[in-house]
C-alpha positions as CSV (number, residue, x, y, z in Angstrom):
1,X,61.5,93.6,89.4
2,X,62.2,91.1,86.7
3,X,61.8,93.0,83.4
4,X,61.2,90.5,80.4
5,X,62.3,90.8,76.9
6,X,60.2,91.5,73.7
7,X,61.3,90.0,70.7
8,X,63.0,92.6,69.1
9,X,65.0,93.0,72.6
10,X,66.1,89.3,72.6
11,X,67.3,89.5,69.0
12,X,69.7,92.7,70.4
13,X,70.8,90.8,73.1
14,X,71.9,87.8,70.4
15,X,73.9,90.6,68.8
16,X,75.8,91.5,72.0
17,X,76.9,88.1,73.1
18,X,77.5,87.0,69.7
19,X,80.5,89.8,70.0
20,X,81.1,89.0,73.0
21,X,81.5,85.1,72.5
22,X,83.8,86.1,69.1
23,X,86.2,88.1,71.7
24,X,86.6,85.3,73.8
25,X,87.0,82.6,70.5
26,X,89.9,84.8,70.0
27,X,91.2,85.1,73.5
28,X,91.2,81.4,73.8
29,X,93.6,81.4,71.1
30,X,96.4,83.7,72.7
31,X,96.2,81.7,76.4
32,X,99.7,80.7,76.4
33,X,103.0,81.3,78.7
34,X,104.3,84.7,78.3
35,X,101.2,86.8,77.7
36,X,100.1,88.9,79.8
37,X,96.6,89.8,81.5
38,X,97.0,93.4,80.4
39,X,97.8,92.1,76.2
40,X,94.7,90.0,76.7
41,X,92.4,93.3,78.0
42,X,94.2,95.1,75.1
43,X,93.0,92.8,72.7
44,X,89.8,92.4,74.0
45,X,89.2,96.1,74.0
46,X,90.5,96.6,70.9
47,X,87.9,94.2,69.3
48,X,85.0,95.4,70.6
49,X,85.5,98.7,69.0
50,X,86.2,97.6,65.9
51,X,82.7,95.4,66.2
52,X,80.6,98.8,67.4
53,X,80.5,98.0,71.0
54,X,81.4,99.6,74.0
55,X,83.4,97.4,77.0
56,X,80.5,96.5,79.9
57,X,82.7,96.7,82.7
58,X,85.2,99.4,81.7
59,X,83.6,102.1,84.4
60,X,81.4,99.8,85.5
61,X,81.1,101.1,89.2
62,X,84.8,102.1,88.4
63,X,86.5,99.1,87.2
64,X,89.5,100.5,84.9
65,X,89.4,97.5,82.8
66,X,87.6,96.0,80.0
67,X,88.1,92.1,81.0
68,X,88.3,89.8,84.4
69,X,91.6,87.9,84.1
70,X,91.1,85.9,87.3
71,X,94.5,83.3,87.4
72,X,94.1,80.2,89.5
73,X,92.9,81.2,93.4
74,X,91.3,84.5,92.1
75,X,87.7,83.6,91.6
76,X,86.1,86.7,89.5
77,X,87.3,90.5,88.9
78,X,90.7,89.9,88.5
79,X,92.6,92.9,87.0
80,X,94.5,93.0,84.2
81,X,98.8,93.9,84.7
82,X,101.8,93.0,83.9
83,X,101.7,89.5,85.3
84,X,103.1,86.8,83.0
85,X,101.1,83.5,82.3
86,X,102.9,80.3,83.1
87,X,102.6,77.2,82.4
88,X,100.3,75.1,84.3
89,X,98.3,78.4,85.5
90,X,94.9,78.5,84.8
91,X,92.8,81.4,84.1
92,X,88.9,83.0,84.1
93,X,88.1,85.3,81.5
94,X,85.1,87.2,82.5
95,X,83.7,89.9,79.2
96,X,80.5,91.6,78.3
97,X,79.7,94.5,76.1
98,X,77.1,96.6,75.1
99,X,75.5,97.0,71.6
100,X,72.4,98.6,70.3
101,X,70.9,99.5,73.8
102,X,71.4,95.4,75.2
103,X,74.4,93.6,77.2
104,X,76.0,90.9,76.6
105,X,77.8,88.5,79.2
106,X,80.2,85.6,79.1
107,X,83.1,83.8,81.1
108,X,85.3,80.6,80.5
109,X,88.1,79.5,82.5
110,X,91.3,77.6,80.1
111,X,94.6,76.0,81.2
112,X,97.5,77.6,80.1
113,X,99.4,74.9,78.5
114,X,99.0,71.7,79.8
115,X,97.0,72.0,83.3
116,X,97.1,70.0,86.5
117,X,94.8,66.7,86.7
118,X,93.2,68.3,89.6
119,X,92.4,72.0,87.5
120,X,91.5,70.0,84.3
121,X,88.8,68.2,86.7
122,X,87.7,71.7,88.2
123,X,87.2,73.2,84.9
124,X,85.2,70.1,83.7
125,X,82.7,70.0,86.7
126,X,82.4,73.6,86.6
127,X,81.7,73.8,82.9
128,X,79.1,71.0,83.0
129,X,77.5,72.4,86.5
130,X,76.9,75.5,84.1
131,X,75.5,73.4,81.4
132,X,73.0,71.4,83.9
133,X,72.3,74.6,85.5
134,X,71.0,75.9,81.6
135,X,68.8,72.9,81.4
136,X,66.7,74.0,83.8
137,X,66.2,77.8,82.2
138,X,62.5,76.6,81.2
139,X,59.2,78.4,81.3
140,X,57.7,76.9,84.4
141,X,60.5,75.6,86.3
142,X,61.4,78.1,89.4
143,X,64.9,79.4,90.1
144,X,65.6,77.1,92.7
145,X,65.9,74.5,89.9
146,X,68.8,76.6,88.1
147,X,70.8,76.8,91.4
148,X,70.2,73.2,92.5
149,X,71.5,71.8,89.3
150,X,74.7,74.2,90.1
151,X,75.0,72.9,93.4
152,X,74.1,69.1,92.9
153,X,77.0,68.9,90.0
154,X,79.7,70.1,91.9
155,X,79.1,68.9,95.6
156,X,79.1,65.3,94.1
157,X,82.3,65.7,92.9
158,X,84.1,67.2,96.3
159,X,84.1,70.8,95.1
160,X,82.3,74.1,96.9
161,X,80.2,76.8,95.1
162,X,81.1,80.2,95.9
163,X,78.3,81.6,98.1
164,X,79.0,85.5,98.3
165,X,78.7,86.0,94.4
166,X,75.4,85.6,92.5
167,X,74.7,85.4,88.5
168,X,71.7,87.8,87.7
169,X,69.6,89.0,85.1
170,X,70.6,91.1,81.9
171,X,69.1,93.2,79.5
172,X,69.4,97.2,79.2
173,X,71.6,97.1,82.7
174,X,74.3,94.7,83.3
175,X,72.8,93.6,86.5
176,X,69.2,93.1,86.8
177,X,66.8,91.1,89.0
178,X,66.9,88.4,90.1
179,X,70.0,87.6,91.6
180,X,70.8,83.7,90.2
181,X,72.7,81.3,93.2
182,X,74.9,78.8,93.1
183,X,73.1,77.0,95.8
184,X,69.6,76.1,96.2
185,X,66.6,74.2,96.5
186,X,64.7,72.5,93.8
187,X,61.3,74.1,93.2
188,X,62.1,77.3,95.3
189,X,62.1,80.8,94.5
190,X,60.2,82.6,91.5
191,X,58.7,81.3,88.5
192,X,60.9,81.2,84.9
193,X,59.0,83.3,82.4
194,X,59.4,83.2,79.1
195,X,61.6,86.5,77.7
196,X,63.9,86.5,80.6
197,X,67.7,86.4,79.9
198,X,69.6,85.3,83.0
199,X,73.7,85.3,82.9
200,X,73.9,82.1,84.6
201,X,77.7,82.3,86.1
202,X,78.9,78.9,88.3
203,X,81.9,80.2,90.3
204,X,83.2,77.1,91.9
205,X,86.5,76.1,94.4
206,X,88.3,73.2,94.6
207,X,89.0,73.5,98.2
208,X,86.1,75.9,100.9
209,X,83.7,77.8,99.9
210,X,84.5,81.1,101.3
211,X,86.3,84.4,100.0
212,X,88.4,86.8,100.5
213,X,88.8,90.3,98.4
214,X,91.8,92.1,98.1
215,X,93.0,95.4,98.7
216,X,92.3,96.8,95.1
217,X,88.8,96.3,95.8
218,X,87.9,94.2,92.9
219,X,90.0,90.9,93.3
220,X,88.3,87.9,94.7
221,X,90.4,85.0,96.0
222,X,90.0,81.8,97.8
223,X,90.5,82.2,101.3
224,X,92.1,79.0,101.8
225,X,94.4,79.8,98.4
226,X,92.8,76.6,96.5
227,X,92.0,76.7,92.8
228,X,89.1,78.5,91.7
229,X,87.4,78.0,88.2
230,X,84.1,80.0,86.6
231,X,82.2,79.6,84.0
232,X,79.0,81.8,82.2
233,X,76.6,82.3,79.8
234,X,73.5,85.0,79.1
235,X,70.6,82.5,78.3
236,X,67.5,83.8,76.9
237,X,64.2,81.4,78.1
238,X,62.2,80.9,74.9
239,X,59.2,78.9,73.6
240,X,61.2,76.3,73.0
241,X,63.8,76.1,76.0
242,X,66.5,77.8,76.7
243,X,68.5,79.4,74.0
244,X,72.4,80.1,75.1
245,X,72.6,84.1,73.0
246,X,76.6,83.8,74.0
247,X,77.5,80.6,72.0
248,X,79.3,80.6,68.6
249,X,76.7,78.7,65.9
């Protein structure tokens, strides 16, 4: 069931990302060689208390961790440790929280240093897949549009979207109807309604499009070890388009 949002609702849920979308302006700032994934969940943590808000995925269906550090073939739920950026790496930082009853969720993926031609590409289509993928949040359009504007962006420029993980719906749960492809059809699947917020999330490969996850449980990887870049927002669909809740100003 698709639960759409009152006013009131959507103003919380501006609140959450808006704390959310601060923690990663500050993240951005530390990416460099020599920091680890654990500093960066220790930071992010460590914000989001002193903004009121709790950490989405810290016990979320047992995750340990308050951020997804995913570094270059890990596609999402990378865990935080002791591993040391490098230069050249690249890396998805995946955050949400939750403040005044409402979630919040965001991811961006940044070069460490001074990336590859072929990663700086990645990032760019993946990012602007996302961005085409928002257009299409309108009252009236169907889902299929969302997912087809995904797809279309990065197939033309020789990359796969991940098939096995979905964006979705937020609100009072983290994960809410509907589940939002990568891949799709134009004019298939349900009907946008105004006062639905949809964490649209374009998780997208340089090389195949299939998976593996490791042993921890959590850690998704290219199977065929190629880059992997992902990028998200929580979009809110409005009267007058789509408004992005987790984008600073």
């Amino acid at each position: 069931m698709v639960l759409l949002k009152q006013p009131d609702e959507i103003a919380k849920a501006r609140a959450a990302n808006r704390i959310v979308a601060d923690v990663l302006s500050v993240l951005r700032e530390k990416i460099k060689p020599g920091v680890t994934t654990r500093e960066l969940d220790r930071i992010a943590e460590s914000l989001t208390e002193k903004r009121g808000a709790k950490p989405a995925f810290k016990g979320y269906r047992g995750y340990p961790f308050s951020l997804c550090t995913s570094v270059n073939e890990e596609v999402v739920h990378g865990m935080p440790s002791n591993r040391i950026l490098v230069e050249g790496d690249i890396i998805g930082l995946d955050f949400g929280v939750y403040y005044q009853g409402l979630y919040g969720d965001s991811a961006i993926t940044l070069p460490v240093g001074k990336a590859s031609d072929q990663a700086t590409s990645l990032m760019l289509v993946t990012e602007r897949s996302l961005y085409e993928a928002i257009s299409q949040a309108c009252e009236g359009n169907r889902l299929g549009d969302i997912s087809a504007a995904v797809q279309e962006t990065v197939e033309a420029s020789g990359y796969s979207v991940v098939r096995d993980f979905v964006g979705h719906g937020i609100g009072k749960s983290l994960h809410e109807d509907p589940q939002i492809p990568n891949f799709g059809r134009k004019g298939r699947g349900i009907e946008l309604k105004k006062g639905m917020i949809l964490a649209i999330e374009p998780m997208v490969n340089a090389g195949k499009h299939k998976i593996k996850i490791l042993q921890d449980g959590w850690t998704v990887i290219t199977a065929d070890g190629s880059l992997s870049a992902h990028f998200e927002h929580s979009v809110a669909i409005t009267d007058n388009g789509p408004e992005i809740l987790s984008k600073l100003g």
